[in-house]
N, CA and C atoms as an extended XYZ file, in Angstrom:
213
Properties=species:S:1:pos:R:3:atomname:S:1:resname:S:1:resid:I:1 pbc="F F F"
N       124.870       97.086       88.373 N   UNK     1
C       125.675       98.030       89.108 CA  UNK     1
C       127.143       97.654       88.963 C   UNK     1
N       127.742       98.423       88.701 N   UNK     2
C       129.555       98.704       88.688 CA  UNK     2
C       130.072       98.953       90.217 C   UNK     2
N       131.237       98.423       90.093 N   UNK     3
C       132.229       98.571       91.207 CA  UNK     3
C       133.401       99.766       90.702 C   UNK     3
N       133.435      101.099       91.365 N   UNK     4
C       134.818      102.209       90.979 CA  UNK     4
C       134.917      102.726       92.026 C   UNK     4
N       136.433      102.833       92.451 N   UNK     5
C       137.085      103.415       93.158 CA  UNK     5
C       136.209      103.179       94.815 C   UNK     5
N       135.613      102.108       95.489 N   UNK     6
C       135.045      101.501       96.206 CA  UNK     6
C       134.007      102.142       96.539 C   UNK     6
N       132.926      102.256       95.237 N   UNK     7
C       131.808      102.789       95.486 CA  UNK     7
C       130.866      102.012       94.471 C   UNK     7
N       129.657      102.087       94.923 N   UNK     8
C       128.779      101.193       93.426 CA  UNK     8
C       128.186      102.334       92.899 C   UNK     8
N       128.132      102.133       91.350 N   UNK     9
C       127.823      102.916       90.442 CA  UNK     9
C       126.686      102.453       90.022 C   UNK     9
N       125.444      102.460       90.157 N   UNK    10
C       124.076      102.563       89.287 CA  UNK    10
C       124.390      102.279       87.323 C   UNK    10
N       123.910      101.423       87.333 N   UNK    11
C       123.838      101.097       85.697 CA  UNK    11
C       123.525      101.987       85.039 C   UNK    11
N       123.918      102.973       83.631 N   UNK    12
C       123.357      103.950       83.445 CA  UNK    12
C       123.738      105.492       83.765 C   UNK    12
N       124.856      105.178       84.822 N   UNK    13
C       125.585      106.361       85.269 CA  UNK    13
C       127.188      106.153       85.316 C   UNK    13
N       127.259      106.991       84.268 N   UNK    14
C       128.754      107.182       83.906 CA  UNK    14
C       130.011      107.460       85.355 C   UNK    14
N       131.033      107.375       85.492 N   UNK    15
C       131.376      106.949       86.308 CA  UNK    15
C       132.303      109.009       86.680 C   UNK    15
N       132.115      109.304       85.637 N   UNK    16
C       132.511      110.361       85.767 CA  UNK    16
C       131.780      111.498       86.006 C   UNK    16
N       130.149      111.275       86.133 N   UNK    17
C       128.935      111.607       86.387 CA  UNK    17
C       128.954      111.539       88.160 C   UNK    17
N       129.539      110.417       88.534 N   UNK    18
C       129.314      110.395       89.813 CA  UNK    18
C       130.216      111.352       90.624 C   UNK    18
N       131.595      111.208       89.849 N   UNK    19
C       132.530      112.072       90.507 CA  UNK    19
C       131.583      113.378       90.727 C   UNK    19
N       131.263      113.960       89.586 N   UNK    20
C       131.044      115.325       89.492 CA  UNK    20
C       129.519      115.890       90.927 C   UNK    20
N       128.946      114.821       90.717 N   UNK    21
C       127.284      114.735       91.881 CA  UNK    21
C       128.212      114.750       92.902 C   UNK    21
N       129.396      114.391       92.983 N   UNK    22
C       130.013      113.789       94.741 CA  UNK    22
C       130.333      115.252       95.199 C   UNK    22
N       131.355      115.900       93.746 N   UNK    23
C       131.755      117.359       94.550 CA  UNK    23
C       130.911      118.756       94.698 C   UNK    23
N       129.810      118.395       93.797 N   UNK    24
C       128.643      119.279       93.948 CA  UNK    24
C       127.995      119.000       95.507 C   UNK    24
N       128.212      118.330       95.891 N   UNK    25
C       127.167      117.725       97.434 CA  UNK    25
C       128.062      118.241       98.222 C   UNK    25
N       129.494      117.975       98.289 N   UNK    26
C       130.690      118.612       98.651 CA  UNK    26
C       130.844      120.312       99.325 C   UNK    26
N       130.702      120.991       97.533 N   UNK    27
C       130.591      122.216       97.686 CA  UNK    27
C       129.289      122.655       98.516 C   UNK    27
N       127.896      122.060       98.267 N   UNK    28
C       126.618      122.805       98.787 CA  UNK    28
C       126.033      122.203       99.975 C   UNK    28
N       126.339      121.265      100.500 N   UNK    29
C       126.410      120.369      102.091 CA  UNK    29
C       127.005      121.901      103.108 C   UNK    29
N       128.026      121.449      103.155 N   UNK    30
C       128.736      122.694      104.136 CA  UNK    30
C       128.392      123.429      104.346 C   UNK    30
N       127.868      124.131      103.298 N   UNK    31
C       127.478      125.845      103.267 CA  UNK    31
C       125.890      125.715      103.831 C   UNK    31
N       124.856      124.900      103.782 N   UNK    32
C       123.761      124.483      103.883 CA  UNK    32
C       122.734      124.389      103.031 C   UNK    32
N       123.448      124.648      101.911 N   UNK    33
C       122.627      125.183      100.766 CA  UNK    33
C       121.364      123.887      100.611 C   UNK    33
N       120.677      123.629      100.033 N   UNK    34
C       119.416      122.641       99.319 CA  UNK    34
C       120.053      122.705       97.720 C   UNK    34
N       120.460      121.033       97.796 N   UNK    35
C       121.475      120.951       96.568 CA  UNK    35
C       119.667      120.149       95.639 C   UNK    35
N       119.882      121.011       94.202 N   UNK    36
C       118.264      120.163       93.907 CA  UNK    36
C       119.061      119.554       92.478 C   UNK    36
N       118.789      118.761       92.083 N   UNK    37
C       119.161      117.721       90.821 CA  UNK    37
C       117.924      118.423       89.667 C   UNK    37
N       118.075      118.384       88.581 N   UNK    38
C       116.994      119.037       87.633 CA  UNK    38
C       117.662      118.308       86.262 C   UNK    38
N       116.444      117.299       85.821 N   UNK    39
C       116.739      116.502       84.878 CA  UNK    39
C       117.062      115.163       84.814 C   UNK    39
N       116.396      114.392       86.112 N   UNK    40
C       116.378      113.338       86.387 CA  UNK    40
C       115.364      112.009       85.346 C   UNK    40
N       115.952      111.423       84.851 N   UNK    41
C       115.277      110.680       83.875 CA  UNK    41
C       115.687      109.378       84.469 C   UNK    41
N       115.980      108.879       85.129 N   UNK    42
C       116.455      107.133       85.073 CA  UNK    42
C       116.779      107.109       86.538 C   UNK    42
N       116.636      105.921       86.939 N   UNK    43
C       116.360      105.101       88.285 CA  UNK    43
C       117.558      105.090       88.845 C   UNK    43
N       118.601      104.869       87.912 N   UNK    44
C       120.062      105.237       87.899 CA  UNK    44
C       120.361      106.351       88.804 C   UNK    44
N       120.297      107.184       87.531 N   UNK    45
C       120.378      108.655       88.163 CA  UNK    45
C       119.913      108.905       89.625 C   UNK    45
N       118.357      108.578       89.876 N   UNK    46
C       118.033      108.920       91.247 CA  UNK    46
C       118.624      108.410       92.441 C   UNK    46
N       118.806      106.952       92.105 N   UNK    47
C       119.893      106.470       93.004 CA  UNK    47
C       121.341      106.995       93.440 C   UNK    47
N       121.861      107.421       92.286 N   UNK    48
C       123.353      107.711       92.174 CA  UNK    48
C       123.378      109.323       93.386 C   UNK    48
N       121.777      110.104       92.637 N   UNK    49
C       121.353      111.077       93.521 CA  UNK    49
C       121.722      111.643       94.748 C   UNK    49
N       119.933      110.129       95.029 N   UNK    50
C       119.473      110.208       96.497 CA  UNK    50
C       121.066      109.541       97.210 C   UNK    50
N       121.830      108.740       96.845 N   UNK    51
C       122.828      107.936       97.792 CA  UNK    51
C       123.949      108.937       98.116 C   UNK    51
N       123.906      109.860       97.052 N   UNK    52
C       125.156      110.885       97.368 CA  UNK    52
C       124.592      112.231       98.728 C   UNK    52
N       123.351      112.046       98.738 N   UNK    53
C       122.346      112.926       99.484 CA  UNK    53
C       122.040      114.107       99.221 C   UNK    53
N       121.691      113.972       97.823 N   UNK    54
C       121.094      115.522       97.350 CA  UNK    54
C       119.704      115.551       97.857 C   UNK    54
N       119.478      117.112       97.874 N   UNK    55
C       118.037      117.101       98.557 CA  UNK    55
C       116.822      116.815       98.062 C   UNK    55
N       116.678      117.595       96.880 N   UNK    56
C       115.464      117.283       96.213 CA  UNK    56
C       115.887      116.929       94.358 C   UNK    56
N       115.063      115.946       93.843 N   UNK    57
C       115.280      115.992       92.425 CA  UNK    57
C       114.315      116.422       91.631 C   UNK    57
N       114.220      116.305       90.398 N   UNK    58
C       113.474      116.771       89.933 CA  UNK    58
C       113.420      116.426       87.908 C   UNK    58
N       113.152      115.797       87.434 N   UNK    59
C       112.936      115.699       86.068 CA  UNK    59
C       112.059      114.855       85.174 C   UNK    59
N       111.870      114.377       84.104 N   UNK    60
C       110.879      113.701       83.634 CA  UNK    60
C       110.982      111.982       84.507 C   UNK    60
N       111.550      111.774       85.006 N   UNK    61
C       111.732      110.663       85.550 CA  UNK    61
C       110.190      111.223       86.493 C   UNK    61
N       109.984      111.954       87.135 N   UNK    62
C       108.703      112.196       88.341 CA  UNK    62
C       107.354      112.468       87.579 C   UNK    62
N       107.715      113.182       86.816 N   UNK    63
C       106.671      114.607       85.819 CA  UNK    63
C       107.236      114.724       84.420 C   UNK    63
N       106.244      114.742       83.292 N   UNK    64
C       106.472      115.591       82.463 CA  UNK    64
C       106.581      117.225       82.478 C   UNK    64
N       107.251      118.032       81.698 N   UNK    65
C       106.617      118.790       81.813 CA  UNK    65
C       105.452      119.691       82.008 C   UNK    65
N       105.876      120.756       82.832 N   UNK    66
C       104.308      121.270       83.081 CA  UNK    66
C       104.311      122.704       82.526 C   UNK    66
N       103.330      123.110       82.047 N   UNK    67
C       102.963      123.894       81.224 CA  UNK    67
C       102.930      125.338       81.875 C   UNK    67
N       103.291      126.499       81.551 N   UNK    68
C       103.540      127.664       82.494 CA  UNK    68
C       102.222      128.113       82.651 C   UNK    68
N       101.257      127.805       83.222 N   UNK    69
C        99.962      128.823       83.251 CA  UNK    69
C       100.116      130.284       83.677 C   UNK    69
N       101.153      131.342       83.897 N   UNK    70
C       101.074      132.513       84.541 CA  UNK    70
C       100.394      133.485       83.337 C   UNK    70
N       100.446      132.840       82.004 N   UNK    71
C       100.423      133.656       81.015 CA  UNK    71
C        99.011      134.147       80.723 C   UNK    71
């Protein structure tokens, strides 16, 4: 883990990655929205995530893909 701008950064997560998760939580917190992450691959990531307090995640990090059965 990294030390920026007095926050710890998860190994694996770019530091400019975090900025961007911080003002997305920012914008969709307030309003009440359910902020969901899609494309979560690394432990990193979920951390950097869950600590910023997004609601739900979601990517091969949980599940592979799943196959559309509607067809």
């Amino acid at each position: 883990m990294a030390q920026a701008s007095g926050r710890t950064i998860p190994s694996g997560v770019a530091e400019n990655s975090v900025a961007s998760i911080e003002s997305m939580m920012k914008l969709g917190q307030p309003m009440g929205l359910v902020v969901t992450a899609e494309g979560v691959e690394t432990q990193g990531q979920m951390s950097a995530l869950a600590d910023a307090g997004c609601n739900q995640l979601q990517g091969y990090l949980f599940s592979q893909a799943v196959p559309d059965l509607r067809r």
